[in-house]
Every structure is written in structure tokens, then in C-alpha cells.
C-alpha positions as CSV (number, residue, x, y, z in Angstrom):
1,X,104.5,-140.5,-7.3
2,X,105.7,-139.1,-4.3
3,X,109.6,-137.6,-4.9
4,X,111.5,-135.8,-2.1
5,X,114.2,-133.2,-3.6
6,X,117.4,-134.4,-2.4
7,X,119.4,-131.8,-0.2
8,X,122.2,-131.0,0.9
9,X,123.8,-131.2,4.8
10,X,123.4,-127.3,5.3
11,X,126.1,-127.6,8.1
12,X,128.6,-128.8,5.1
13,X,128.4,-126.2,2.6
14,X,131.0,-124.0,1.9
15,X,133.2,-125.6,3.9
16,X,136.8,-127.3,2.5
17,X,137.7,-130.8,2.9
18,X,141.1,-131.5,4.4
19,X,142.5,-132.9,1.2
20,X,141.1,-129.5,-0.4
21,X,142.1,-127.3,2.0
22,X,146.0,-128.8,1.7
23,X,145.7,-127.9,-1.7
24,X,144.8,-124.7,-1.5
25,X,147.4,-124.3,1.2
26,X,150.1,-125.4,-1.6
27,X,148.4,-123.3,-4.7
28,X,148.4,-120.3,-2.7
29,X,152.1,-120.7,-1.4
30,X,153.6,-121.3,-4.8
31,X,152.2,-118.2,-6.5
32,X,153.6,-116.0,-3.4
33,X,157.0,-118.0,-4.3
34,X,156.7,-117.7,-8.1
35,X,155.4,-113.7,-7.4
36,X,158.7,-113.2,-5.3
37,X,160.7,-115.1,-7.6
38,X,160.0,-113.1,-10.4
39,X,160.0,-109.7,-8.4
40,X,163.7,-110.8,-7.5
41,X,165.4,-111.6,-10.8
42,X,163.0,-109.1,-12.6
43,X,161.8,-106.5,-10.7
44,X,162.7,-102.5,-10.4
45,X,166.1,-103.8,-8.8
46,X,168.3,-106.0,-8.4
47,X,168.3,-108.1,-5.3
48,X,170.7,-110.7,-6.4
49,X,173.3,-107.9,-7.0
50,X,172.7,-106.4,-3.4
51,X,170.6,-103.4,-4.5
52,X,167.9,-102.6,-1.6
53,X,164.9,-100.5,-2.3
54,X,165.7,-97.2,0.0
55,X,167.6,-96.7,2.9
56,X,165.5,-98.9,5.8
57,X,166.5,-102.3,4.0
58,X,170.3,-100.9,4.3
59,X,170.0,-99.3,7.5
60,X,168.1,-102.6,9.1
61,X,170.3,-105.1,7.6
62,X,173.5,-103.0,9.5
63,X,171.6,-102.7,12.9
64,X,171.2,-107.5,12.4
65,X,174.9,-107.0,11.4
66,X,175.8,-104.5,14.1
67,X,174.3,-107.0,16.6
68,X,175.8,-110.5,15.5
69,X,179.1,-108.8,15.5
70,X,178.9,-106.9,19.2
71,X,176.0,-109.4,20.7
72,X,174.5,-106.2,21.9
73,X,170.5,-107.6,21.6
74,X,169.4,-105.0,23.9
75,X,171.4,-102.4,22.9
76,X,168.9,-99.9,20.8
77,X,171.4,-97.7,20.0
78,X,173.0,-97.8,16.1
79,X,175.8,-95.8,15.9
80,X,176.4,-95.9,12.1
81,X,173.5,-93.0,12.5
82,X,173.3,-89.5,13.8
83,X,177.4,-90.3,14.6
84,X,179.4,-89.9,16.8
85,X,176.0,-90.0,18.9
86,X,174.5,-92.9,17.5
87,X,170.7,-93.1,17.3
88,X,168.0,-94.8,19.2
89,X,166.1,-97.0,16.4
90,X,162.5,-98.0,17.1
91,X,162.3,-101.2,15.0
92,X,161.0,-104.4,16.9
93,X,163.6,-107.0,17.8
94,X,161.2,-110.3,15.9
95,X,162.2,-108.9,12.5
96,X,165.9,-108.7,13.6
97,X,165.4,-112.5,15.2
98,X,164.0,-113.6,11.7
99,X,167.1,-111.8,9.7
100,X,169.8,-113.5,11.9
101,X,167.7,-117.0,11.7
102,X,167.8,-116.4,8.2
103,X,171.7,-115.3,7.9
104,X,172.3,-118.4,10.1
105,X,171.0,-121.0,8.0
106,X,172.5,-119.4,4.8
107,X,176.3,-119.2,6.8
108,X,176.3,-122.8,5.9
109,X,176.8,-122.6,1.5
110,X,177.7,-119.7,1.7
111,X,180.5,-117.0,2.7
112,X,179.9,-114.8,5.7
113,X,180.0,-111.5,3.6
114,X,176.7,-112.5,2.0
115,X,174.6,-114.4,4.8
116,X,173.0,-111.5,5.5
């Protein structure tokens, strides 16, 4: 009797299916959400309360503040530090884009004093 081992496509293994690959896509994204979720309500502070961890989080979100309200985007001077000076702050202008996208979208349900 003459039996040939069935193998497998070499050029397929270890590689996801679409179907799988969606579904690792969605596993993946709602442990980061359920991780963040329970680092919000749970964690060393309180976000929901308005508590930031240090002084960046606090000095970043008055710089996206500082900005909405003047419309000074190129402006790297914040002069809430080193006053009456102000102070030339090195962050990069995506994360600022990404806060006011962010503040934006939450204007709508809620008041202005906590979009940010």
C-alpha cells in the first residue's frame, strides 16, 4: 500500500484568515478599552473627578485651552509659565490636534468647562 502523508501549503502557515484576523483586531481593542476603563474609575486617581497624574497632563491640557481660546496655533509660547515671560514649550502640535478633535466632539453633550 502506497500512502502519501498529507501536507500542509507551507506558504499558508502561520498566517490569519481575514475573518480571524477581524477578530483579533476586536479582542485586542476591547481589553485596551476594558484596561482603560478600569484604570479610569479605579485607578491611583480619579480621572472622572479631574485629577491628572503630575503637572504635564495639567500644563498640556492649558496650552489646547490657551489655543482654542486665542487661535494662536503657531504661537509656542505659554504664558501661564515662567510669567510674565511666558515659556517656549517643546511639545508637538499632533497631540494638541488630537485634544481639540477630542474637546470638539465632546462640546456637543456636554458643557464647555468640561470638553477638554
Amino acid at each position: 500500500m502506497n500512502v502519501k502523508p498529507i501536507r500542509a501549503d507551507p506558504s499558508s502557515q502561520g498566517q490569519l484568515q481575514a475573518g480571524e484576523t477581524t477578530s483579533l483586531s476586536l479582542i485586542i481593542l476591547g481589553l485596551f478599552s476594558i484596561i482603560h476603563l478600569l484604570y479610569a474609575f479605579w485607578g491611583p486617581m480619579n480621572i472622572m473627578e479631574g485629577e491628572l497624574l503630575g503637572t504635564d497632563g495639567y500644563t498640556r491640557l492649558n496650552r489646547v485651552q490657551f489655543i482654542y481660546e486665542q487661535g494662536s496655533w503657531n504661537n509656542s509660547i505659554y504664558p501661564r509659565s515662567n510669567a510674565p515671560n511666558g515659556e517656549s514649550i517643546h511639545w508637538t502640535k499632533p497631540m494638541d490636534f488630537l485634544l481639540l478633535a477630542g474637546g470638539t466632539i465632546f462640546r456637543l453633550p456636554v458643557p464647555r468647562e468640561m470638553d477638554l
